[in-house]
LOBA-115576 format. One line per field, with one value per residue (C-alpha): residue in one letter; z, x, y. Coordinates in nm, 2 decimals. Example, Ala and Ser with C-alpha at 12.3 -4.5 7.8 and 13.67 -1.06 7.14 Angstrom:
2
aa	c(A; S)
up	c(0.78; 0.71)
east	c(1.23; 1.37)
north	c(-0.45; -0.11)
END
This chain:
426
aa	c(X; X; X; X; X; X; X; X; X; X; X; X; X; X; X; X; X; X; X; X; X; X; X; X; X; X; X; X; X; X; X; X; X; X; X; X; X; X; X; X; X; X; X; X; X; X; X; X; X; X; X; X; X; X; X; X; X; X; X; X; X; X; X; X; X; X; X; X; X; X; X; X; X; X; X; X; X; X; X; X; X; X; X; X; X; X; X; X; X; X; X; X; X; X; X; X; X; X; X; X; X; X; X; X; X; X; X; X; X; X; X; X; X; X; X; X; X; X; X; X; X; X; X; X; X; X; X; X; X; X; X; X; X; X; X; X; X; X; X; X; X; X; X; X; X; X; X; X; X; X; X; X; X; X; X; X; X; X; X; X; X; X; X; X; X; X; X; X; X; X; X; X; X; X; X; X; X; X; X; X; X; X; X; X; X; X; X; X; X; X; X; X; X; X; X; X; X; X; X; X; X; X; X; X; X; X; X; X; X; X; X; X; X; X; X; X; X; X; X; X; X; X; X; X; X; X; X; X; X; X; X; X; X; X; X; X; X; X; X; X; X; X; X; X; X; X; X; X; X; X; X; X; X; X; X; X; X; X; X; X; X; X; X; X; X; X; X; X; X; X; X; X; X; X; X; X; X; X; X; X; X; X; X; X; X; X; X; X; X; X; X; X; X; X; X; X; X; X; X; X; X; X; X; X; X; X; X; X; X; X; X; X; X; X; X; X; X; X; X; X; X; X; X; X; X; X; X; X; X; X; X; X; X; X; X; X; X; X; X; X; X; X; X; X; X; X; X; X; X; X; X; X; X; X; X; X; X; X; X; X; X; X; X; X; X; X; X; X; X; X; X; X; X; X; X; X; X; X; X; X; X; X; X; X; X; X; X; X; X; X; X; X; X; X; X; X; X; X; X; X; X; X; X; X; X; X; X; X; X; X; X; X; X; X; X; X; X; X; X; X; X; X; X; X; X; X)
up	c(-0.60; -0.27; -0.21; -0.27; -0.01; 0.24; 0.12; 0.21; 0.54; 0.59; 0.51; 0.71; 1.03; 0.96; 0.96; 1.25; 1.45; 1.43; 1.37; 1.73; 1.91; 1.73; 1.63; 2.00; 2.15; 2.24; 2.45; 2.64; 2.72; 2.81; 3.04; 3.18; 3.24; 3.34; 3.54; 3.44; 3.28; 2.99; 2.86; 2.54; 2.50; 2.66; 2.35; 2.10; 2.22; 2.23; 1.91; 1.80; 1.89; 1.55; 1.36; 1.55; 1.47; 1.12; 1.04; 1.17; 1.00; 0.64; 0.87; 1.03; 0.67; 0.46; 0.74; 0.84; 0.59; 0.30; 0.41; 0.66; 0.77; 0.53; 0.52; 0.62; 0.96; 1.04; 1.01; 1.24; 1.53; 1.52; 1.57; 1.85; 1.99; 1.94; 2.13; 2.45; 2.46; 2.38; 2.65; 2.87; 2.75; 2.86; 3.21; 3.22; 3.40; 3.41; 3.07; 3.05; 3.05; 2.84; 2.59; 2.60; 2.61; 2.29; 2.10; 2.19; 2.01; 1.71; 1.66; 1.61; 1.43; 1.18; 0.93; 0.89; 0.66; 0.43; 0.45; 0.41; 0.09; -0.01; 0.10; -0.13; -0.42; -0.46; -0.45; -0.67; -1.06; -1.20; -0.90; -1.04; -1.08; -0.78; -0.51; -0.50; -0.46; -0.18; -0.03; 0.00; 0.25; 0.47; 0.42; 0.53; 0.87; 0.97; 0.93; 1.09; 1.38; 1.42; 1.43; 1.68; 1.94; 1.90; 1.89; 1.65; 1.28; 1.13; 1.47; 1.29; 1.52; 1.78; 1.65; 1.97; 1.92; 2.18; 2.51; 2.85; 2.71; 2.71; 2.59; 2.47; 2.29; 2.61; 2.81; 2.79; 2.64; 2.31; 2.33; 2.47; 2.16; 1.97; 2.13; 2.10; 1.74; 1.70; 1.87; 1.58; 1.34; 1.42; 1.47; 1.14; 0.93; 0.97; 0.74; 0.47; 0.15; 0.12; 0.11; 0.11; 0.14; -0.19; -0.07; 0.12; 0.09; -0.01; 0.20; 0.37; 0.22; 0.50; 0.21; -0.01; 0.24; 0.38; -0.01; 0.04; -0.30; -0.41; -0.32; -0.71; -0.79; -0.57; -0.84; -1.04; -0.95; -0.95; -0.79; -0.53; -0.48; -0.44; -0.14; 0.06; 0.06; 0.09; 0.43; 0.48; 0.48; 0.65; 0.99; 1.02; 0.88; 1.24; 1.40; 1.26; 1.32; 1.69; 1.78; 1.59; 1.77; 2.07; 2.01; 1.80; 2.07; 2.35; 2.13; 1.95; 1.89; 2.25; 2.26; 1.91; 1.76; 1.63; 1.42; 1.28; 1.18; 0.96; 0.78; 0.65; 0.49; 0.35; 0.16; 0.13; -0.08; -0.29; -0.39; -0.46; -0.77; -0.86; -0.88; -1.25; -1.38; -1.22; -1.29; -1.67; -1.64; -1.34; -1.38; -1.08; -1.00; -0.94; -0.78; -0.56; -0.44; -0.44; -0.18; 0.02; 0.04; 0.15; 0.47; 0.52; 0.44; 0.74; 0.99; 0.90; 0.95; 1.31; 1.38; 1.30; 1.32; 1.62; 1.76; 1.41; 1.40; 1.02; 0.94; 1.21; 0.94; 0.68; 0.80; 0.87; 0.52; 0.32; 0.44; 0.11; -0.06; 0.17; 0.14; -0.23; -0.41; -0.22; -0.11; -0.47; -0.68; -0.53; -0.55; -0.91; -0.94; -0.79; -0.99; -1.32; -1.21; -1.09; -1.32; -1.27; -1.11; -0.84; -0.79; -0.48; -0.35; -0.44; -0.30; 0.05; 0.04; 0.00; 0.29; 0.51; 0.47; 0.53; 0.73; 0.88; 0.92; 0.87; 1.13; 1.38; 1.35; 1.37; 1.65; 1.89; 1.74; 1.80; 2.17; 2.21; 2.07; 2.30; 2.57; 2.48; 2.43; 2.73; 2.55; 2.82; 2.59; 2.83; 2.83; 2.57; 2.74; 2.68; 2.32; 2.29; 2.43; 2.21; 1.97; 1.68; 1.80; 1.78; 1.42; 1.28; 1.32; 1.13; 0.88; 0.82; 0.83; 0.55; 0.30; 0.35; 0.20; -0.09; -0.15; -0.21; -0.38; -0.62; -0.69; -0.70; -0.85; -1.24; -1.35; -1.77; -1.81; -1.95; -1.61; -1.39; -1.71; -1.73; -1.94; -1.89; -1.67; -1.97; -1.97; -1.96; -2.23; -2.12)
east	c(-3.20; -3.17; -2.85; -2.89; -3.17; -2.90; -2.73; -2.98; -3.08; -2.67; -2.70; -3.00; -2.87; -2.52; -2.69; -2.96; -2.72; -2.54; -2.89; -3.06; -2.80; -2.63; -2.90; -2.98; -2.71; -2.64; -2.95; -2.89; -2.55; -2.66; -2.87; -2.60; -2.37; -2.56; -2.37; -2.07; -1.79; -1.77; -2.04; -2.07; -1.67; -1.80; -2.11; -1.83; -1.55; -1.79; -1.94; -1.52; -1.48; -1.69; -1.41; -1.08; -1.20; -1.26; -0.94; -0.78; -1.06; -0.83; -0.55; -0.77; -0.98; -0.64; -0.46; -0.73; -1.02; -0.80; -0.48; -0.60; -1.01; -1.30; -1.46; -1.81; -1.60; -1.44; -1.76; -1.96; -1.60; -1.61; -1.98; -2.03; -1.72; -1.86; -2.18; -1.99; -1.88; -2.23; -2.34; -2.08; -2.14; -2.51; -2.36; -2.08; -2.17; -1.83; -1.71; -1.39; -1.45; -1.77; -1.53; -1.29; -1.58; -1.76; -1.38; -1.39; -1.69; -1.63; -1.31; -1.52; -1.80; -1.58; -1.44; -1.70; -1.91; -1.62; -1.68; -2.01; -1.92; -1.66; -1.89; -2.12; -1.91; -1.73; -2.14; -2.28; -2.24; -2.33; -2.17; -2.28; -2.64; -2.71; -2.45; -2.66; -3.00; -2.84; -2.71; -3.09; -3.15; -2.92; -3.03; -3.42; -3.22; -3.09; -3.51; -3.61; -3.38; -3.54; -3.84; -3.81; -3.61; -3.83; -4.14; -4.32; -4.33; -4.15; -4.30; -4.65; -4.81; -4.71; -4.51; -4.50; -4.20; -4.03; -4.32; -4.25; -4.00; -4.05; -3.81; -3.55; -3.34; -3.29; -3.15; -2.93; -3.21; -3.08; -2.71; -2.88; -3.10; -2.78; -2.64; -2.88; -2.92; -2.54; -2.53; -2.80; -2.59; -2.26; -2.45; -2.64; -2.32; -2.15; -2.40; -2.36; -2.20; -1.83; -1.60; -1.26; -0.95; -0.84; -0.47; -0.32; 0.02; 0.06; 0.27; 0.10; 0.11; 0.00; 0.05; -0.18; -0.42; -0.50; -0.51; -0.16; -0.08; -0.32; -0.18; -0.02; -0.35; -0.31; -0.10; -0.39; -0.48; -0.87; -0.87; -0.66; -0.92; -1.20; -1.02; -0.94; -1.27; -1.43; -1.18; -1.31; -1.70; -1.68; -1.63; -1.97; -2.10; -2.00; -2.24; -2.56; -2.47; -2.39; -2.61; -2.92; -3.09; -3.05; -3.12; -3.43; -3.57; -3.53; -3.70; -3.98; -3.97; -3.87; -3.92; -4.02; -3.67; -3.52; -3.88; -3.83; -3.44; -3.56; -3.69; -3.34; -3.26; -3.59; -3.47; -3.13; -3.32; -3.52; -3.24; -2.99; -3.23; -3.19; -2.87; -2.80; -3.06; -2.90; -2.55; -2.67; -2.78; -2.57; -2.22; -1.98; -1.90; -2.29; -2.40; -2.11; -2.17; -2.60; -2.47; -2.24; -2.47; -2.75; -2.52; -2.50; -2.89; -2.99; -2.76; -2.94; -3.24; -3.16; -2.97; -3.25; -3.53; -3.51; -3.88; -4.05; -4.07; -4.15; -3.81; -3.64; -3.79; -3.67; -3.34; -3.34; -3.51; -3.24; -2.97; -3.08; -2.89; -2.66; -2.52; -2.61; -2.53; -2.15; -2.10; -2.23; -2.08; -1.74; -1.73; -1.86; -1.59; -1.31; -1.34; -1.35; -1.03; -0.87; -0.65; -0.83; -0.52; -0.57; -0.93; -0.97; -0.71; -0.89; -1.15; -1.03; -0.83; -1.12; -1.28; -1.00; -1.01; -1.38; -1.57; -1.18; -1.02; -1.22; -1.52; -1.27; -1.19; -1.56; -1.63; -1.35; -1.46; -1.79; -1.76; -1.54; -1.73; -2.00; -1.81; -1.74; -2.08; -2.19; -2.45; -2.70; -2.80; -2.95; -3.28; -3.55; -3.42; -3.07; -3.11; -3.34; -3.04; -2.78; -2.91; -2.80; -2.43; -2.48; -2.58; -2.43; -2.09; -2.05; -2.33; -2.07; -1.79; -1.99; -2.07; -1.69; -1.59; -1.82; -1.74; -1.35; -1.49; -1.65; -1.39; -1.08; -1.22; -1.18; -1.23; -1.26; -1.23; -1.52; -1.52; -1.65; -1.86; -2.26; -2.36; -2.33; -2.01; -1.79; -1.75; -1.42; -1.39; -0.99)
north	c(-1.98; -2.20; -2.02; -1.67; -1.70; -1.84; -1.55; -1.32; -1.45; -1.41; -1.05; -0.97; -1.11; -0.94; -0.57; -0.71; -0.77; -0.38; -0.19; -0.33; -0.10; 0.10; 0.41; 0.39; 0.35; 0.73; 0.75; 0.45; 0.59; 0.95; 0.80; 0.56; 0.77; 1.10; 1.33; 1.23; 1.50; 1.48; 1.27; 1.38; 1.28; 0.90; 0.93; 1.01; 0.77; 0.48; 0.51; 0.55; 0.21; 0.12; 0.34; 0.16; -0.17; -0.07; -0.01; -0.33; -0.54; -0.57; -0.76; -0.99; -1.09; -1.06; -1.29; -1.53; -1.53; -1.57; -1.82; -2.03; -2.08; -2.10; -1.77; -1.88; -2.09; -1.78; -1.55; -1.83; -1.78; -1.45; -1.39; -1.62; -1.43; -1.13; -1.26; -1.29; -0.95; -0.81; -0.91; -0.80; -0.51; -0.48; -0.54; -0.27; 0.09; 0.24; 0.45; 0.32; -0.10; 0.03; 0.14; -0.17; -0.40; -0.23; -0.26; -0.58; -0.67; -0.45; -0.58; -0.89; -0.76; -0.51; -0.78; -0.98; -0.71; -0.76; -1.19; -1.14; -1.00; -1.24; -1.53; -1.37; -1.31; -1.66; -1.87; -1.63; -1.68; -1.34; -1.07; -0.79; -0.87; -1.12; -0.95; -0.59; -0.84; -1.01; -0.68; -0.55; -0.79; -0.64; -0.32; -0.50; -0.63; -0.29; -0.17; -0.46; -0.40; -0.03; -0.14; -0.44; -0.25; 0.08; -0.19; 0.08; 0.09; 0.38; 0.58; 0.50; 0.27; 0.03; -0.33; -0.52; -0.78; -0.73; -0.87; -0.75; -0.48; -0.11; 0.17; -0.11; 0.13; 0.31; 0.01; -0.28; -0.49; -0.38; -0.54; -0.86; -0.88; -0.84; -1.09; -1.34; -1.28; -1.28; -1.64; -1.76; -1.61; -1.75; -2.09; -2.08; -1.91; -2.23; -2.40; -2.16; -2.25; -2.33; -2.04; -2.16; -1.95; -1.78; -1.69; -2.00; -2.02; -1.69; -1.43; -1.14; -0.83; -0.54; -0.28; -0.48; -0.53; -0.17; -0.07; 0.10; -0.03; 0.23; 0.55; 0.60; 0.71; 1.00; 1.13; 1.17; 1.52; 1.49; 1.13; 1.28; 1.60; 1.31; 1.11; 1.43; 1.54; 1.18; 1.18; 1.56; 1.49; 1.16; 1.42; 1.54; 1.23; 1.08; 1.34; 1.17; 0.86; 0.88; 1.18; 1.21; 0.91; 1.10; 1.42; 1.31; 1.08; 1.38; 1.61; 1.43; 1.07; 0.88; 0.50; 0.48; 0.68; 0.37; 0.31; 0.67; 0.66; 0.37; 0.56; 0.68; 0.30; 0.33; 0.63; 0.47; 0.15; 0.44; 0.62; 0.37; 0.28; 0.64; 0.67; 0.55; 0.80; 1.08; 0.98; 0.92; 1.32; 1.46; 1.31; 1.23; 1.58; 1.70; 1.39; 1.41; 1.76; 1.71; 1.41; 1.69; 1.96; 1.70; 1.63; 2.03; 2.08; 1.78; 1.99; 2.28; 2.16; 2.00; 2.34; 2.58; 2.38; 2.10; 2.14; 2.07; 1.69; 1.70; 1.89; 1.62; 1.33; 1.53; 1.51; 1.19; 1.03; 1.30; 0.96; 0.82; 1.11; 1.16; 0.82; 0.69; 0.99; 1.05; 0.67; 0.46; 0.73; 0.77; 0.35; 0.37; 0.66; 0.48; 0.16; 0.33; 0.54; 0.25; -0.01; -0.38; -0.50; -0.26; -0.20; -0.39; -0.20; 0.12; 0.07; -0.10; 0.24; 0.50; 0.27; 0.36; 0.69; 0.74; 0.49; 0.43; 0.75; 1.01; 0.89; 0.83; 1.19; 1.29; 1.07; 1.23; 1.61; 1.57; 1.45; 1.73; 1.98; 1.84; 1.95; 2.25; 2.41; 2.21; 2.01; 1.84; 1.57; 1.36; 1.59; 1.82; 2.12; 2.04; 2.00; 2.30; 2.52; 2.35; 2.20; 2.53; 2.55; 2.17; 2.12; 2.41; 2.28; 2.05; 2.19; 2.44; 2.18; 1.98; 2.29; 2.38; 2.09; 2.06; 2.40; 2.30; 2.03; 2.24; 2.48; 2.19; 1.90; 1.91; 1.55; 1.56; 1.23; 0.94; 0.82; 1.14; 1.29; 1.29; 0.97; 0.59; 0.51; 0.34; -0.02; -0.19; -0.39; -0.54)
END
């Protein structure tokens, strides 16, 4: 018990350390950088850095974390490293070292959700019912973090943490209190339990690593349906997470926006418990496309709606759907589809196609489109003005691709059908 608490603490400071700054972050650069053309390129380039770092983070786990440091050492390293460049960051006012600065620290931050994992995995005796308890906690960090930096619970009522600081999600206060935290962490992750590499000796495979190995199952027609799309909507995903805390803290919700967008992992934890009733009853395909449509319906609702706060929270609480129903399900999906020997694979694949490839894509399109429709997001008025060719975009984009979904995904297999997911009895 002793050391799934450990565990836990791990994975609360893991998602603390990312939630302080990251919802916020868009406001505090729109104000930074206000005047400057092309800001909303500088707002989607920035958050980009998240999506570059994540798809070199296989080389630096496969390479390090599994031939030559334990994985708990190498978590501690690059935390403490990632530290330093926080806060350089919170002293950087030009776009372009902002940019190298933020790489810098992701390319830190990136592989260590996958040692958390690992850690997790090889000090746990039953994975699959102890590692989604220990997950919750990270989940509660990424709340937490809302709610300190915001210093108001949920937007309810004022949660002073935070004394002597106002507006911290508006200035570099929040990538301080990342760092801080982020020096804690590294310290303390070096007293976690003994995670020793699984792969010394053993020749490095890139191909293995990124989940190339994989790419046979593309020749499953319906498997090969799920990963385009899952590339597809992971475009306007990026718009949610690197605009809405902007755009909702101009028009409504100000200092206390990071409170409110909590909200959205307060869904997330609601629904994830759902999700085996409705896959018992729905089956991959519907929950799938009730996940898709969900991203369309929030962009709606910010599109059309922008001045009516309750749609705005609306929006914001349907992340539980959005991400449980798509995310949980195509990972549920995947392993089923997948042969054991190549499940890990699978699934570091369908990572690098959405939270890798596909939100790098969305983070440049969404700066650019930005641009384009001269977006002012530094101000209520600018939203107002913008705010439906905004939204609509991507709305659009999203219903497009659950729409092909729809029409090309014909998965008649055990593993996609309504029911229990079978269990794999080799």
């Amino acid at each position: 018990m002793f050391i799934k608490t450990r565990l836990g603490i791990m994975m609360f400071l893991q998602f603390f350390v990312w939630g302080v700054f990251f919802v916020t972050m868009g406001t505090y650069l729109g104000k930074l950088f206000e005047g400057r053309e092309g800001l909303n390129s500088i707002i989607g380039g920035s958050y980009a850095t998240q999506t570059w770092a994540a798809l070199f983070a296989p080389l630096i786990v496969g390479f390090l974390g599994d031939r030559y440091l334990n994985k708990e050492h190498l978590n501690g390293i690059l935390h403490l490293i990632g530290a330093v460049f926080l806060w350089w960051v919170s002293s950087v006012e030009d776009p372009s070292i902002f940019f190298w600065a933020l790489l810098a620290f992701f390319i830190c931050y990136m592989p260590t959700l996958a040692l958390v994992n690992t850690i997790t995995f090889q000090n746990v005796n039953d994975i699959e019912s102890d590692f989604p308890k220990i997950r919750l906690w990270g989940t509660f960090g990424w709340i937490f973090a809302g709610l300190t930096i915001s210093e108001s619970f949920f937007g309810l009522f004022s949660f002073p943490i935070l004394p002597g600081i106002e507006d911290g999600g508006s200035s570099a206060v929040q990538f301080k209190v990342a760092a801080v935290v982020s020096v804690i962490y590294g310290i303390y992750s070096f007293t976690l339990p003994a995670s020793p590499p699984e792969g010394r000796g053993e020749p490095v495979n890139v191909i293995k690593i990124l989940g190339f190995d994989s790419l046979n199952l593309m020749r499953n027609p319906s498997y090969f349906i799920f990963a385009l799309c899952s590339f597809l909507i992971c475009i306007p995903l990026a718009f949610y997470y690197a605009r809405t805390g902007e755009f909702a803290s101009a028009m409504h919700f100000g200092d206390r926006t990071a409170g409110v967008m909590a909200l959205g992992q307060v869904s997330e934890i609601v629904f994830m418990a759902l999700v085996p009733f409705f896959l018992f009853r729905l089956g991959v395909k519907w929950m799938l496309l009730v996940g898709m449509f969900a991203w369309a319906l929030r962009y709606v609702l910010f599109g059309l709606l922008p001045g009516v706060a309750p749609m705005v929270v609306f929006g914001i609480v349907l992340h539980g759907i959005c991400y449980d129903f798509f995310f949980v399900t195509g990972q549920l999906y995947t392993d089923r589809v997948a042969p054991r020997e190549m499940r890990t694979s699978a699934q570091a694949l369908i990572g690098l196609l959405t939270y890798g490839a596909g939100m790098l894509v969305g983070n440049y399109i969404l700066g650019w489109w930005g641009d384009r429709i001269e977006l002012d997001p530094t101000t209520q008025a600018g939203w107002e003005a913008r705010a439906k060719e905004f939204w609509l975009m991507p709305a659009i984009f999203a219903a497009s691709v659950a729409v092909f979904f729809f029409l090309a995904f014909w998965d008649k297999s055990s593993a996609a059908a309504p029911g229990d997911l079978p269990v794999d009895e080799s």
